[in-house]
Short mmCIF file of the C-alpha atoms (twelve columns), coordinates in Angstrom:
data_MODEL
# 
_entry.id   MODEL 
# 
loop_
_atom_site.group_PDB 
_atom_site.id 
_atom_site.type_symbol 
_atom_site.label_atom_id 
_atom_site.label_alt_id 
_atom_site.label_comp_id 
_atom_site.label_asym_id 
_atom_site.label_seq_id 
_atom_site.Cartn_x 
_atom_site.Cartn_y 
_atom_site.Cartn_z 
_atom_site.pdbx_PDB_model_num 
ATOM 1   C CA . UNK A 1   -41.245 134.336 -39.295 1 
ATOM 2   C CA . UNK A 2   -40.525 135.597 -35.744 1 
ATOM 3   C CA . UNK A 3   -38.355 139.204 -34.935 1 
ATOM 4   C CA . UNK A 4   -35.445 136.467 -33.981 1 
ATOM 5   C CA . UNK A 5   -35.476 135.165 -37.603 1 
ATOM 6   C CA . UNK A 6   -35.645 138.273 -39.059 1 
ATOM 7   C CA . UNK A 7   -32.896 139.522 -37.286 1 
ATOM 8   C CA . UNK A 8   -30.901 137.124 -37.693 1 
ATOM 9   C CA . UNK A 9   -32.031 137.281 -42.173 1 
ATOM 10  C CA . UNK A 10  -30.773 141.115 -41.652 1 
ATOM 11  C CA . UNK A 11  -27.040 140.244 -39.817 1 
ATOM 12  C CA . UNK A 12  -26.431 137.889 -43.029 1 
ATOM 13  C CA . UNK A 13  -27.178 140.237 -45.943 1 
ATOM 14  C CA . UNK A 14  -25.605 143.162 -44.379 1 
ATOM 15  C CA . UNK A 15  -22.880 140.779 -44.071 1 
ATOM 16  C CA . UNK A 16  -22.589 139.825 -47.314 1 
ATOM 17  C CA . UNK A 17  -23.117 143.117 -48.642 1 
ATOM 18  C CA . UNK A 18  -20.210 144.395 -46.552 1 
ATOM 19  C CA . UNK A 19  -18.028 141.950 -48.070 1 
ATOM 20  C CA . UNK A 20  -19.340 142.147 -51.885 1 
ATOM 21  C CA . UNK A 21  -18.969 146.341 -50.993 1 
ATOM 22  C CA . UNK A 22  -15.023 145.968 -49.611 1 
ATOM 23  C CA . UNK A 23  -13.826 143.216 -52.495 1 
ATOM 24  C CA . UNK A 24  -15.434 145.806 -55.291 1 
ATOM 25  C CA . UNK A 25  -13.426 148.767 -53.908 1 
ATOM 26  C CA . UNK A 26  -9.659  146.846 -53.651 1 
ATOM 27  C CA . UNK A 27  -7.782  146.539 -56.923 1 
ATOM 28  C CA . UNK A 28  -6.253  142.900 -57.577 1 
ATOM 29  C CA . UNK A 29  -2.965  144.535 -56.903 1 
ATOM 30  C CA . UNK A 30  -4.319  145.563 -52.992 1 
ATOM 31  C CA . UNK A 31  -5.868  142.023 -52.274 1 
ATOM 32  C CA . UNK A 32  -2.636  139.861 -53.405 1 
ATOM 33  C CA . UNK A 33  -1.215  142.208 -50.840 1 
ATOM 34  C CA . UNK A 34  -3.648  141.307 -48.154 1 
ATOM 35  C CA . UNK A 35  -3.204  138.495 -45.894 1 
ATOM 36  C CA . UNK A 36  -5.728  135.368 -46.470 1 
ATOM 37  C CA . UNK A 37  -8.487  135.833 -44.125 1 
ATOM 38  C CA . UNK A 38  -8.383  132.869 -41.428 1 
ATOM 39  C CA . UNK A 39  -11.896 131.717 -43.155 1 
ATOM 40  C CA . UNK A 40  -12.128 132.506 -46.702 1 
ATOM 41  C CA . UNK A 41  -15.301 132.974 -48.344 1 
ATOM 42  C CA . UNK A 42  -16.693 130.658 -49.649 1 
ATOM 43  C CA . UNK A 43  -16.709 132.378 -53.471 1 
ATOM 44  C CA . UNK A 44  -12.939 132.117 -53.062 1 
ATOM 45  C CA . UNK A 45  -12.859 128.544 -52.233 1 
ATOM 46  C CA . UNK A 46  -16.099 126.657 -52.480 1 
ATOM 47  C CA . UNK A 47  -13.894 123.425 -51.861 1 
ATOM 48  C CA . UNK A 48  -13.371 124.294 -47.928 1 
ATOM 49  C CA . UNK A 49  -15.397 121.839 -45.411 1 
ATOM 50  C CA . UNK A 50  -14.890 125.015 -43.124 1 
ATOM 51  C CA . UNK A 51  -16.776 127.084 -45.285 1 
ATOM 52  C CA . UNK A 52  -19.490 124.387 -46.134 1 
ATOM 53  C CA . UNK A 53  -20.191 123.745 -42.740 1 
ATOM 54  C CA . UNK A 54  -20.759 127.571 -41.827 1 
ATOM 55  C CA . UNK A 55  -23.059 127.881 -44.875 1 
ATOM 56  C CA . UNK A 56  -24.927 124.687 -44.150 1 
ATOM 57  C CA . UNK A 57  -24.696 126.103 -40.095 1 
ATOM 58  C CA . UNK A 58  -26.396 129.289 -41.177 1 
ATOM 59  C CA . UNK A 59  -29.241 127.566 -42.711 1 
ATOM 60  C CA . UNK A 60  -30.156 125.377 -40.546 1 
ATOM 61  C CA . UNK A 61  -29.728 128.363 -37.625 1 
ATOM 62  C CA . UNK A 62  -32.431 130.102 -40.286 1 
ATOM 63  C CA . UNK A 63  -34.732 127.052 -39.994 1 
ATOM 64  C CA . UNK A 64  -34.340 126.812 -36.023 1 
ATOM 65  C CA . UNK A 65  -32.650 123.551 -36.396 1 
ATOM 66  C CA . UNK A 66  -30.645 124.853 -33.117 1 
ATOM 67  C CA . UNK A 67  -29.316 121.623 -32.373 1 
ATOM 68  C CA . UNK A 68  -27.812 120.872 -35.490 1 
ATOM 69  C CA . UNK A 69  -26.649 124.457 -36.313 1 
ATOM 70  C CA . UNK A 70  -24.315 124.437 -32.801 1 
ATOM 71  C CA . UNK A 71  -22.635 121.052 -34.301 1 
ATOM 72  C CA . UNK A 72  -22.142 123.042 -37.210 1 
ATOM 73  C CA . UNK A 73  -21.015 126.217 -36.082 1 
ATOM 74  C CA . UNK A 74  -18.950 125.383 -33.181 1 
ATOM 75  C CA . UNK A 75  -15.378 124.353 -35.197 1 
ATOM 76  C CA . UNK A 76  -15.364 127.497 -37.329 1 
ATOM 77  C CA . UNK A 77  -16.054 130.006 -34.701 1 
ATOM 78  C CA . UNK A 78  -13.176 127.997 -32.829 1 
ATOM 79  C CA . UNK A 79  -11.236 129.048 -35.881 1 
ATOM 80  C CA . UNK A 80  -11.653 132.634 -35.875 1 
ATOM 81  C CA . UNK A 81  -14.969 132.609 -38.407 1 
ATOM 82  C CA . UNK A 82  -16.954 135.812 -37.512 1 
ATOM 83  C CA . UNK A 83  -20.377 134.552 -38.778 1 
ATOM 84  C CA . UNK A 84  -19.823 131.522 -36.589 1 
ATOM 85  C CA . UNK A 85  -18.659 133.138 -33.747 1 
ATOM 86  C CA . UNK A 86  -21.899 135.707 -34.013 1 
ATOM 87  C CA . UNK A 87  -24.486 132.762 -34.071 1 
ATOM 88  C CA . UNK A 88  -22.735 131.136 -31.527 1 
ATOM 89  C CA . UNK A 89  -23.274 134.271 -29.219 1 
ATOM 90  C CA . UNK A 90  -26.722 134.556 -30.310 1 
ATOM 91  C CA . UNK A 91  -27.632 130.840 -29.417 1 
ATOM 92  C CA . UNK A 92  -26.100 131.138 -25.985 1 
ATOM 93  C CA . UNK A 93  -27.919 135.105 -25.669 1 
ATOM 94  C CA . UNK A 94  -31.632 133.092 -26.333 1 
ATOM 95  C CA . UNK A 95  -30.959 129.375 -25.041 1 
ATOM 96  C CA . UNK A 96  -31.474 128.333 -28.796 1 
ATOM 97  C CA . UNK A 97  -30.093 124.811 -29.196 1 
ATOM 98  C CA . UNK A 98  -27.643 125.464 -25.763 1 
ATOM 99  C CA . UNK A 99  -28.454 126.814 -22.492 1 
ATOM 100 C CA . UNK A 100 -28.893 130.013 -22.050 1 
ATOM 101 C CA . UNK A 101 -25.483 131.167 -20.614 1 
ATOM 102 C CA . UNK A 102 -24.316 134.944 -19.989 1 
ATOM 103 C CA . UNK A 103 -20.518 133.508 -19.740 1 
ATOM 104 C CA . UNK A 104 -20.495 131.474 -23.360 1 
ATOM 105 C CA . UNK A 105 -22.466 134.785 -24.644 1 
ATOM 106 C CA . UNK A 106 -20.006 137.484 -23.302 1 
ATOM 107 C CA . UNK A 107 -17.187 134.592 -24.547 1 
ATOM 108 C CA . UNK A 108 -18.435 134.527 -28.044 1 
ATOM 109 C CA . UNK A 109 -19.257 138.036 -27.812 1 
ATOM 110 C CA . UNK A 110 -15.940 139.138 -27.493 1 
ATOM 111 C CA . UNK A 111 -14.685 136.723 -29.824 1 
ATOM 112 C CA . UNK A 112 -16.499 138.686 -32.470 1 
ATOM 113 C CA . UNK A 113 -15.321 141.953 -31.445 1 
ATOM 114 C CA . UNK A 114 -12.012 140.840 -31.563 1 
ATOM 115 C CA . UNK A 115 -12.075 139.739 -34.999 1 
ATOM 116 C CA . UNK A 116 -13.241 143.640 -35.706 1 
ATOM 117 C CA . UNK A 117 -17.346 142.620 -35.524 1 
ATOM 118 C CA . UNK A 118 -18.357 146.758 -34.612 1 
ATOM 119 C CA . UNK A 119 -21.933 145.662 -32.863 1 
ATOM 120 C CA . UNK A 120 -19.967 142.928 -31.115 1 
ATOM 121 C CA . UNK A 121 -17.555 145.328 -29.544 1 
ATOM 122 C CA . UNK A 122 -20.368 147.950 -28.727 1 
ATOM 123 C CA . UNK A 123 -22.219 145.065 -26.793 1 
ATOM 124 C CA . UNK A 124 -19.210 144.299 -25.396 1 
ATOM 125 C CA . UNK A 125 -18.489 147.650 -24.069 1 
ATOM 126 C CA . UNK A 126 -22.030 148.379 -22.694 1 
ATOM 127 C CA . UNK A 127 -21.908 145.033 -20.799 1 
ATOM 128 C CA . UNK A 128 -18.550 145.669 -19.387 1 
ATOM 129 C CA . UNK A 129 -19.527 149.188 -18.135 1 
ATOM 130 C CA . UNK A 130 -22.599 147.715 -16.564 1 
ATOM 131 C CA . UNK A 131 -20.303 145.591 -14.493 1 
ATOM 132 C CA . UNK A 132 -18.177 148.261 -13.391 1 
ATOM 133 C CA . UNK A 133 -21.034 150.654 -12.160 1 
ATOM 134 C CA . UNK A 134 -22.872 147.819 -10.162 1 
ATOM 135 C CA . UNK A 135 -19.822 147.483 -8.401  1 
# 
């Protein structure tokens, strides 16, 4: 298993052990208060074709199936989903499955740091500062 893949194992755990870590600390009473996330996980609603196709996305990212993860991928990241939205960036950051493209990377980049991704908005903010002092 390359660095890449490795990586990219890493992002997912810490992921899901960010979200097992915040549902365990809210009462019942706290998350009826809460809005719905715009992609609920999947525990909450196995039923959701959103939710299948970010799962079945992630895995087949994990295999290298590039191709078929960006088909997978593309509608929930369009939808606000921030594990999407970070593979996207990632595929367009390598040229896995798309063309390498600094544009769709930066796009999808910020996409993630807007939906409150803390790595995304550090690259973010490097990137943007390395524009301003080449200018």
């Amino acid at each position: 298993m390359n660095a890449f893949a490795v990586s990219c194992l890493i992002i997912v755990a810490a992921a899901v052990v960010v979200f097992l870590a915040r549902k365990r600390s809210t009462t019942p009473q706290q998350r009826q208060a809460e809005p719905e996330p715009i992609a609920a996980p999947a525990t909450e609603n196995p039923e959701s074709p959103l939710n299948d196709a970010v799962r079945t996305g992630v895995r087949a990212f994990m295999k290298q199936h590039y191709e078929e993860a960006f088909e997978l991928l593309e509608p929930p990241a369009r939808q606000g989903n921030l594990k999407a939205q970070q593979l996207l960036a990632k595929m367009y950051y390598a040229g896995h499955g798309v063309p390498a493209d600094r544009e769709q990377y930066l796009y999808w980049l910020k996409r993630a740091a807007d939906n409150g991704d803390k790595p995304s908005k550090a690259k973010v903010k490097k990137i943007e500062q390395g524009r301003t002092e080449a200018h």
